[in-house]
C-alpha positions in Angstrom: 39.1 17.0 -35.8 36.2 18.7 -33.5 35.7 17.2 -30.4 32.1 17.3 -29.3 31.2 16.5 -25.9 27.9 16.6 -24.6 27.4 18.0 -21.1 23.7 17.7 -19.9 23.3 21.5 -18.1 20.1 21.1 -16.2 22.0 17.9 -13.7 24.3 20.5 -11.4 27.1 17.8 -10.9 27.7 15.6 -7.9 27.3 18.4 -5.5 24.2 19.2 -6.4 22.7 15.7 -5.7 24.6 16.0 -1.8 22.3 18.7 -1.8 19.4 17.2 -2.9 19.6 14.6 -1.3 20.3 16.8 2.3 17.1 19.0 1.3 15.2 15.6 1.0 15.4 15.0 4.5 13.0 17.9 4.8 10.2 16.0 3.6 10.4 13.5 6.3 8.2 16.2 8.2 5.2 16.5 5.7 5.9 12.6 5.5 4.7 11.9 8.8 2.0 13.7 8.8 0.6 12.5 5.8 1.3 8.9 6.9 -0.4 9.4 10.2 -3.7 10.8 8.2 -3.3 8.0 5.6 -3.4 5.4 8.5 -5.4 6.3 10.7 -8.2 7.7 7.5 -8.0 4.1 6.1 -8.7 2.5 9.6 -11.3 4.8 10.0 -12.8 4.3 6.5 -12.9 -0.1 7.6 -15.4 1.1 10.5 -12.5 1.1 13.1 -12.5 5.2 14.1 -9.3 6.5 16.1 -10.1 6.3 20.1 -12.9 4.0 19.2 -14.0 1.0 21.5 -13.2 -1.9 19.1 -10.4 -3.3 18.5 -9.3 -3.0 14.7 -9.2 -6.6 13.5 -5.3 -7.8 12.0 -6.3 -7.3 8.7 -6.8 -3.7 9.5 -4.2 -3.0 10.6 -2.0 -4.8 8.0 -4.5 -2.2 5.2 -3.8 0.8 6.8 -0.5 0.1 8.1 1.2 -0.6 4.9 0.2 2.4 2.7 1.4 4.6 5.6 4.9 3.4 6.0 5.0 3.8 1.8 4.1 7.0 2.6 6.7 7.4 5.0 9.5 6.0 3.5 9.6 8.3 0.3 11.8 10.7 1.1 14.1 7.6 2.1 13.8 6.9 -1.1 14.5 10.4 -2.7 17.8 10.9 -0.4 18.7 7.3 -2.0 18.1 8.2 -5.1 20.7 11.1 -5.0 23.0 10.2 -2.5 23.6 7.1 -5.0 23.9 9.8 -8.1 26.1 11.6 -6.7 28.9 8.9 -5.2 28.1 7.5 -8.7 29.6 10.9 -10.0 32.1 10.6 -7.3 31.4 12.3 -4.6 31.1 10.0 -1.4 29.5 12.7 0.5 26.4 11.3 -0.9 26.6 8.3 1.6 25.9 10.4 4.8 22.1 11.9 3.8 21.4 8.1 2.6 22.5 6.8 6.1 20.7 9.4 7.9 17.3 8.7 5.8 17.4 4.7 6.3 18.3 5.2 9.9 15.1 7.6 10.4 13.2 5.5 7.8 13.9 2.1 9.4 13.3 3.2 12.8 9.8 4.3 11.8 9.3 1.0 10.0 10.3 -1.0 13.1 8.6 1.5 16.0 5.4 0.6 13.4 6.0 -3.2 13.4 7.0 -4.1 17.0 3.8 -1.7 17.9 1.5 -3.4 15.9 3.0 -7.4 17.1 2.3 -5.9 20.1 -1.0 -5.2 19.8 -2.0 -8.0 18.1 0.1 -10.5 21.1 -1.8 -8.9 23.5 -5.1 -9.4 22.6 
């Protein structure tokens, strides 16, 4: 009898996602920028210009908040995505780029909310 097993050749293995999911962290740079420009752009397309003299109302905030930390959060989401595959495959080294992208991820998430209660508890 032949046995015929199918090996898909373009994956790489489990090492290949640690990797992937290290280099993914890269993209946390870019992220930031792009989040900043998302932000601040949408705030500025409401009427409510960086540096201006009003004060951007709630809902502002809340619309140009939210697309910014999705922005922000998507190379959390990549490093998830193969830190999982690869402790899937069996390699638990996955686990550490995933920690290390939720921590960084998170934090920004939180520094963003706490800042904005802030704001809006102040007046």
């Amino acid at each position: 009898m032949i046995d015929m097993t199918v090996t898909d050749v373009r994956h790489g293995g489990a090492a290949a996602d640690v990797r992937r999911a290290w280099w993914s962290l890269l993209a946390f740079l870019p992220a930031f920028g792009l989040a900043f420009a998302v932000g601040e752009g949408l705030a500025a397309a409401l009427g409510y210009p960086p540096g201006g003299a009003d004060q951007a109302p709630w809902w502002v905030m809340v619309v140009a908040t939210v697309p910014a930390l999705v922005v922000f959060v998507v190379p959390a989401v990549l490093s998830w995505h193969f830190g999982r595959r690869a402790m899937a495959l069996g390699d638990p080294r996955g686990r550490y780029p995933v920690v290390v992208a939720l921590v960084v991820a998170g934090g920004f998430v939180l520094l963003n909310l706490v800042s904005g209660v802030a704001v809006l508890v102040s007046g």
